[in-house]
C-alpha positions as CSV (number, residue, x, y, z in Angstrom):
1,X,17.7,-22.9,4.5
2,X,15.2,-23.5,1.7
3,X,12.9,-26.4,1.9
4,X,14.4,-29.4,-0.4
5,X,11.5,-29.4,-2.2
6,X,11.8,-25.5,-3.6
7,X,15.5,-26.2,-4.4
8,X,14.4,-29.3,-6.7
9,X,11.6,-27.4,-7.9
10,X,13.8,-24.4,-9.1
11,X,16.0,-27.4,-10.7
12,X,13.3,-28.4,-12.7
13,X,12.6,-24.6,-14.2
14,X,15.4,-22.8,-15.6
15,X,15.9,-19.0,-15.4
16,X,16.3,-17.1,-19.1
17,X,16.1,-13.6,-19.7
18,X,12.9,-11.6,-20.2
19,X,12.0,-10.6,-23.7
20,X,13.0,-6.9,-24.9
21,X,9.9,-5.9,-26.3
22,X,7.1,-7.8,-24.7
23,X,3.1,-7.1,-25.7
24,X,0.9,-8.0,-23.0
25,X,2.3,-7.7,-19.1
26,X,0.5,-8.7,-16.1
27,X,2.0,-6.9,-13.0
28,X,0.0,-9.2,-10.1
29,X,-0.3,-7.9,-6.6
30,X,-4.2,-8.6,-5.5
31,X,-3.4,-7.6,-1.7
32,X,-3.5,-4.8,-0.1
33,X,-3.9,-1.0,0.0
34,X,-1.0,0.0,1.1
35,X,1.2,-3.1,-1.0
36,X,-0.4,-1.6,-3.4
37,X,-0.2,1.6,-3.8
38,X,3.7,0.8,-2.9
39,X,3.8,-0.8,-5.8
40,X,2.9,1.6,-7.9
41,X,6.5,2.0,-7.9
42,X,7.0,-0.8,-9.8
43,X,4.4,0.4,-12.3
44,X,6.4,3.5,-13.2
45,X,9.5,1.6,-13.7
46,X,7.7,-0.7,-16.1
47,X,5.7,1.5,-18.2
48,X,9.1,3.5,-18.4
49,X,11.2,0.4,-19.5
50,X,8.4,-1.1,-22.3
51,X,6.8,2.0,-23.0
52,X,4.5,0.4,-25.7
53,X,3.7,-2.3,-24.3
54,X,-0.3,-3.1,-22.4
55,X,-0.1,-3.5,-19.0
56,X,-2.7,-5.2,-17.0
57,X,-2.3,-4.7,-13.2
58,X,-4.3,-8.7,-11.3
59,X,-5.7,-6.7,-8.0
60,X,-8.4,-8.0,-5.9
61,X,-11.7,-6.2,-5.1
62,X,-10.2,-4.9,-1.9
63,X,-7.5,-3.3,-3.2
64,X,-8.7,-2.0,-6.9
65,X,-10.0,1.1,-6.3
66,X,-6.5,2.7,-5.6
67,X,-4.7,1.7,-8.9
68,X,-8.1,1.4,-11.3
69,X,-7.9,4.7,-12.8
70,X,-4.0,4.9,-12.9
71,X,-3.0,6.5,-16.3
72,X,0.3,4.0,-16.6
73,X,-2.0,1.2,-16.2
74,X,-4.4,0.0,-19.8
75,X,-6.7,-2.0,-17.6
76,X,-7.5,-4.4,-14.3
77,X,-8.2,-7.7,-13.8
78,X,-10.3,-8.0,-10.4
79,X,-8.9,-11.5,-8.8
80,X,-11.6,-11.4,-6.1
81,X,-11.9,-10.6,-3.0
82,X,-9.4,-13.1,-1.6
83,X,-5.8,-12.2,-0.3
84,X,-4.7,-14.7,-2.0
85,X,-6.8,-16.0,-5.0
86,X,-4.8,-19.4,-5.7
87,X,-4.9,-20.7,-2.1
88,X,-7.8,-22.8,-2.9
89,X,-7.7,-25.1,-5.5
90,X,-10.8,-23.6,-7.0
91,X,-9.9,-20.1,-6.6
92,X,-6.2,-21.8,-8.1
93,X,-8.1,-23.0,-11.6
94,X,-10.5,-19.6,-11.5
95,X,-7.5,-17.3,-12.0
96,X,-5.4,-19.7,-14.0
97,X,-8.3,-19.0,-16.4
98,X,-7.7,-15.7,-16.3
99,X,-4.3,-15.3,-16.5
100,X,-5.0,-17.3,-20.2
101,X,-7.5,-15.4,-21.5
102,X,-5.1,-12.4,-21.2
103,X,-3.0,-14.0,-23.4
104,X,0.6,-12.4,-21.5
105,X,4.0,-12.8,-22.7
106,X,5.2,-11.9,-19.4
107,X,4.0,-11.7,-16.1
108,X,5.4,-9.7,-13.4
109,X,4.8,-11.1,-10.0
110,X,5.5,-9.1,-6.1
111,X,4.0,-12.3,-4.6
112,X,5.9,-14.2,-2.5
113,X,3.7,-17.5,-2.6
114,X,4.8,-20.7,-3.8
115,X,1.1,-20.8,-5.1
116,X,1.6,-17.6,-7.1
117,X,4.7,-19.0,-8.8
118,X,3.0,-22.3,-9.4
119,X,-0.4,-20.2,-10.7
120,X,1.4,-18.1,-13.7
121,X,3.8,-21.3,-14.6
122,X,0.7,-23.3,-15.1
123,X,-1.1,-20.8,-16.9
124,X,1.5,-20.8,-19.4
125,X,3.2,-16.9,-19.9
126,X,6.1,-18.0,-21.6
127,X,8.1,-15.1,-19.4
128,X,7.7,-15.0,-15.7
129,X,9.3,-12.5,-13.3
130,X,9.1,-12.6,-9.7
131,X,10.3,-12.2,-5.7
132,X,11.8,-15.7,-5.0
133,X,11.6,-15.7,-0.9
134,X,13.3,-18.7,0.4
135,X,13.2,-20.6,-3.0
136,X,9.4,-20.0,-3.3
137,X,9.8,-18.4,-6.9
138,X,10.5,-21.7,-8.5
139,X,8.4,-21.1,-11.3
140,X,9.6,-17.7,-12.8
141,X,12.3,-17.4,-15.3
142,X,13.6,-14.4,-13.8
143,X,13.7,-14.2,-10.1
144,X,14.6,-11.4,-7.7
145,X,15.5,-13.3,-4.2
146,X,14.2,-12.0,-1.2
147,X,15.4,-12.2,2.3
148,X,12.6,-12.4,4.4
149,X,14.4,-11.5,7.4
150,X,16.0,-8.4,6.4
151,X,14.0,-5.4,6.8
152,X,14.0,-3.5,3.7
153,X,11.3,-1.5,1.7
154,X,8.6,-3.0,0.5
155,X,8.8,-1.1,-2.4
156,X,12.4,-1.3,-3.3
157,X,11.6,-5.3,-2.8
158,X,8.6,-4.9,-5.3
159,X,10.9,-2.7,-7.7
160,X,13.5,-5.5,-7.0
161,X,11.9,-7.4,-9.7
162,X,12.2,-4.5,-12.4
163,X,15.5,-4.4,-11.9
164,X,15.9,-8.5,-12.4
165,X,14.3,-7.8,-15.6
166,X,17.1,-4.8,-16.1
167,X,14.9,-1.8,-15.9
168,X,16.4,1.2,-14.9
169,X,14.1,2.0,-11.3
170,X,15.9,5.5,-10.5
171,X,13.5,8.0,-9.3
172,X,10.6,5.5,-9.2
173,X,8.3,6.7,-6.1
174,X,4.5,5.4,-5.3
175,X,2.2,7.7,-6.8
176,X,-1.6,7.7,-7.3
177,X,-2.2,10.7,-9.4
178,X,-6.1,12.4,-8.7
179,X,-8.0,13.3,-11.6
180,X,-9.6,16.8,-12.0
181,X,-13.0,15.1,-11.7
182,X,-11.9,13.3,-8.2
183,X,-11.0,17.1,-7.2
184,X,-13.8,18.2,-8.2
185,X,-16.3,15.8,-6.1
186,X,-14.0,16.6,-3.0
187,X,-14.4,20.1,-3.2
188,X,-18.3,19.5,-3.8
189,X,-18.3,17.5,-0.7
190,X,-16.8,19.7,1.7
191,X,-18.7,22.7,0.6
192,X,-21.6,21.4,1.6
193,X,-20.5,20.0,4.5
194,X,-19.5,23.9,5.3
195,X,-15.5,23.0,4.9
196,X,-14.2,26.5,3.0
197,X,-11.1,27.1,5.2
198,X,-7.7,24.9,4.8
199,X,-8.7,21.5,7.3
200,X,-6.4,18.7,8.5
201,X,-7.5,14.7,7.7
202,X,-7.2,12.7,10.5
203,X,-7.4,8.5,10.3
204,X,-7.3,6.7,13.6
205,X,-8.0,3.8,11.5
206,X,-6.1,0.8,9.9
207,X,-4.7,-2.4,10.8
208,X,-7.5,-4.7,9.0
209,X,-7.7,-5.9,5.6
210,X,-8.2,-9.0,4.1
211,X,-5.1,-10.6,5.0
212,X,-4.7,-9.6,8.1
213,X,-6.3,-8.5,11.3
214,X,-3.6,-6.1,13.6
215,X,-5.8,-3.5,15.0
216,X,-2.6,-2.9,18.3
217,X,-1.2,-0.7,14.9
218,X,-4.0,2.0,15.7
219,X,-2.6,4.8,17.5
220,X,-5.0,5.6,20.8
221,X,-8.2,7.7,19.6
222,X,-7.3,9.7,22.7
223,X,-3.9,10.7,21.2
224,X,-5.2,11.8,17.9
225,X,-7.8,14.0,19.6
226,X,-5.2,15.7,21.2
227,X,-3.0,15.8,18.6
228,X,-6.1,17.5,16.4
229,X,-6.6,19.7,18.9
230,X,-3.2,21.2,19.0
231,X,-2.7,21.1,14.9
232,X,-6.5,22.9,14.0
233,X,-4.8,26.0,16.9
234,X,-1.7,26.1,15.7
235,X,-2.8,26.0,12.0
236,X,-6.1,27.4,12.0
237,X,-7.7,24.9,10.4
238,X,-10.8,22.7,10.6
239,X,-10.8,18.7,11.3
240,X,-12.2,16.0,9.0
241,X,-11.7,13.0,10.8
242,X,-11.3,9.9,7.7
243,X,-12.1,6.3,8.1
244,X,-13.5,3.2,6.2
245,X,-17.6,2.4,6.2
246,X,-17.0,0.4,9.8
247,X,-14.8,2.9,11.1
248,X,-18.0,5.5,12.7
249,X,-17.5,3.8,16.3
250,X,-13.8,4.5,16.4
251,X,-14.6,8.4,14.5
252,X,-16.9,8.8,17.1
253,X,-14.5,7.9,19.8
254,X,-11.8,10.8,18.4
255,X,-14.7,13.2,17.9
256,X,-15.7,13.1,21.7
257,X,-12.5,13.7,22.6
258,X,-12.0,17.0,20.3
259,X,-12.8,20.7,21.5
260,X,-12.8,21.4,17.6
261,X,-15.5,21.0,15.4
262,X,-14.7,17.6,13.3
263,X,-16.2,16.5,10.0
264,X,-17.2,12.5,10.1
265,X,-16.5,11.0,7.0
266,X,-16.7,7.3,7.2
267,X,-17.1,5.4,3.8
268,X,-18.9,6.6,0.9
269,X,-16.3,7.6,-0.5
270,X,-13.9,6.1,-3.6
271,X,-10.7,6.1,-3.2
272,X,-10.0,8.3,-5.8
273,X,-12.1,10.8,-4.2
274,X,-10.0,10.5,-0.4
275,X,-6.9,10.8,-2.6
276,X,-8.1,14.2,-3.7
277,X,-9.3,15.1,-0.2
278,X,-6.0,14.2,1.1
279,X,-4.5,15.9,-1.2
280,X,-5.9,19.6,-1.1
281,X,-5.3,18.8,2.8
282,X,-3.2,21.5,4.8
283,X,-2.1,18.3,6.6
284,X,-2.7,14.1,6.6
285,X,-2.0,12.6,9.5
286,X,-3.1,8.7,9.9
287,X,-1.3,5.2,11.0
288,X,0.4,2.4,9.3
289,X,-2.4,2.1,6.8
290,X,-3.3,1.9,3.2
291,X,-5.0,5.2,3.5
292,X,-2.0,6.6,4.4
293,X,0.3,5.7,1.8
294,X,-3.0,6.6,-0.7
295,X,-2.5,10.1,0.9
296,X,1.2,10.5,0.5
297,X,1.4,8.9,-3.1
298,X,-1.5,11.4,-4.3
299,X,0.8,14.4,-2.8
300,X,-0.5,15.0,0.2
301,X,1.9,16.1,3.0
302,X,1.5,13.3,5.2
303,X,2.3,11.4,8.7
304,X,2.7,8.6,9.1
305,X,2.3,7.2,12.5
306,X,3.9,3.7,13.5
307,X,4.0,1.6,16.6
308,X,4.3,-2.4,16.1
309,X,5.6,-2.1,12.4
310,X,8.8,-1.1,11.4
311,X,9.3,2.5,9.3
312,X,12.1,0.9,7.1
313,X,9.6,-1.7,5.8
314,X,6.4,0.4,5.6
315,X,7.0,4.0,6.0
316,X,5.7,5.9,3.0
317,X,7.7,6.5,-0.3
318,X,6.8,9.5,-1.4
319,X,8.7,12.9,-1.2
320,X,6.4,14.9,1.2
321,X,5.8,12.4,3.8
322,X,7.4,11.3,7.2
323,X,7.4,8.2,9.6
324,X,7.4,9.0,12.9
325,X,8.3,6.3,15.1
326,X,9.7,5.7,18.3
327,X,12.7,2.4,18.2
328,X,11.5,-0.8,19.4
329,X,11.5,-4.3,19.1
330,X,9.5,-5.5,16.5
331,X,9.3,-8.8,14.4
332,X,12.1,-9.2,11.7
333,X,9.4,-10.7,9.6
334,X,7.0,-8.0,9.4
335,X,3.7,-7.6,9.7
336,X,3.7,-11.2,8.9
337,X,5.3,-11.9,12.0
338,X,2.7,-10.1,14.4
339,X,3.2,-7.4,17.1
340,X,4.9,-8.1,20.0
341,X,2.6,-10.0,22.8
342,X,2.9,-7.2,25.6
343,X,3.0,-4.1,22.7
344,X,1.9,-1.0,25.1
345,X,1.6,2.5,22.8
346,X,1.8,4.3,26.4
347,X,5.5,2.2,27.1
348,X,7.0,1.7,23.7
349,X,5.1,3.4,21.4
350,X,5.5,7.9,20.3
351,X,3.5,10.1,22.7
352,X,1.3,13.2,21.5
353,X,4.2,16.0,22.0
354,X,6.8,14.1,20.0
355,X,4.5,13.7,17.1
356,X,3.4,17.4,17.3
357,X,7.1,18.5,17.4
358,X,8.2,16.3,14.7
359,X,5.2,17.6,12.6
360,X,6.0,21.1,13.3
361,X,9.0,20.6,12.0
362,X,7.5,19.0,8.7
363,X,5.8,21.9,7.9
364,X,8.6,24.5,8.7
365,X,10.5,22.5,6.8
């Protein structure tokens, strides 16, 4: 039931249509890598349906470097490096600011805060579309309800919102495409790390970002050694082993479990350039992470590993990518929700030889 105070509120701003033609869009998603890069989704059915118009994408600091060079997109506006940059009332008037120095005729919001809908009403963008969860999008004119406890997409949620505004969303996939200079700097990189022969990118590492702290969505360091292991034999390939700058500790922790040789790569590299990596990759295999979806929107044929998190909320959406999960109870609200108190990746979670059958497959496929 939605809280009396969301139904009056939605009383008090009516819904119209969005304009045909507008100017200036703000798509606004500041959090996180893999919301994101899901969203990119979004992005292609926009630039699709107002083809002339400039689109500004309101990311925060965290999250920038996977959308910043994105040829649909004209430019960024960095929020911060906040989750959520209105849940102060500072951080409330700071981006206010700069939602009115853009000077928008319609913003396009995949937030489902109260704040968020309160932040682009106040800085006055005559149009306003956005997800309206439990009567939270009170202040956009066009709204795209969300049922928060039904598992869907995120991604066909965020594209929900293009289609409120009428936008034709067929064939609208995430997708980070790498530049020949980001291809470039990869190759560079692994030739003089002594990389010439085709290599598989392993990421044991995920489940932290800004908003949210759920490292029980990591896959055992122990399993991905094996799992190495058994790819590199099978495939002839050498082992780069991918993770964020204070990811080394959990690298190292695969890389003494590995009879193969591994390459260490954690931080120092943009995200543009571990799109590129990813994508020259024979094979990226990581967990429910924003590298992941990075990898499978740039091309790369990817796995996606998933324990606590549900595959028909967060699997990737891209053509040459897999979830591979094994059923179990999980929260009906997401990641937002938690994992389950007693979650045991031995008990309910995939084991080494049904990941390495389901990827065989994959490839064969």
């Amino acid at each position: 039931m939605q809280p009396v105070s969301y139904t009056l509120l939605a009383r008090l701003f009516p819904t119209r249509p969005a304009p045909a033609h507008p100017r200036r869009i703000v798509l606004i998603l500041p959090c996180c890598i893999g919301d994101v890069v899901l969203a990119t989704a979004a992005l292609a059915a926009l630039r699709r349906g107002y083809p002339a118009a400039h689109i500004t994408w309101a990311v925060g600091s965290w999250s920038r470097g996977a959308v910043e060079q994105h040829p649909l997109l004209d430019t960024i506006l960095d929020t911060g490096p906040e989750a959520l940059p209105v849940k102060s009332p500072r951080g409330m008037r700071r981006f206010v600011r700069q939602l009115r120095a853009g000077h928008f005729d319609l913003a396009v919001s995949l937030v489902r805060s109260p704040l968020m809908s309160a932040a682009v009403w106040l800085a006055g963008i005559p149009h306003r579309a956005g997800l309206d969860s439990a009567g939270r999008g009170f202040g956009y004119t066009v709204r795209a309800p969300v049922d928060p406890t039904q598992p869907r997409h995120e991604a066909e949620i965020y594209l929900d919102v293009a289609r409120a505004l009428g936008l034709d969303t067929s064939g609208c996939r995430a997708n980070v495409p790498v530049t020949a200079a980001d291809r470039a700097a990869a190759r560079a990189l692994l030739a003089e790390r002594g990389i010439t022969a085709p290599y598989l990118v392993i990421n044991p590492a995920g489940g932290r970002n800004p908003g949210m702290t759920l490292d029980v969505k990591r896959w055992p360091p122990e399993n991905f050694a094996a799992l190495a292991d058994r790819l590199a034999a099978r495939l002839n390939a050498g082992v780069v082993l991918l993770g964020g700058p204070g990811d080394a500790e959990l690298l190292d922790a695969v890389a003494g479990r590995l009879r193969a040789p591994a390459l260490r790569l954690a931080g120092g590299l943009s995200f543009g350039q571990i799109a590129a990596l990813a994508a020259a990759a024979r094979l990226y295999v990581g967990n429910d992470t924003g590298l992941t979806h990075l990898a499978a929107a740039a091309g790369a044929p990817t796995v996606m590993i998933l324990g606590p998190s549900d595959p028909a909320r967060y699997a990737p959406l891209a053509d040459n990518a897999i979830a591979v999960w094994k059923p179990a109870a999980v929260s009906r609200a997401g990641v937002a929700g938690g994992a389950p108190p007693d979650w045991d990746w031995t008990r309910d979670g995939v084991n080494v030889d049904e990941v390495e059958e389901r990827i065989v497959a994959f490839l064969e496929r």
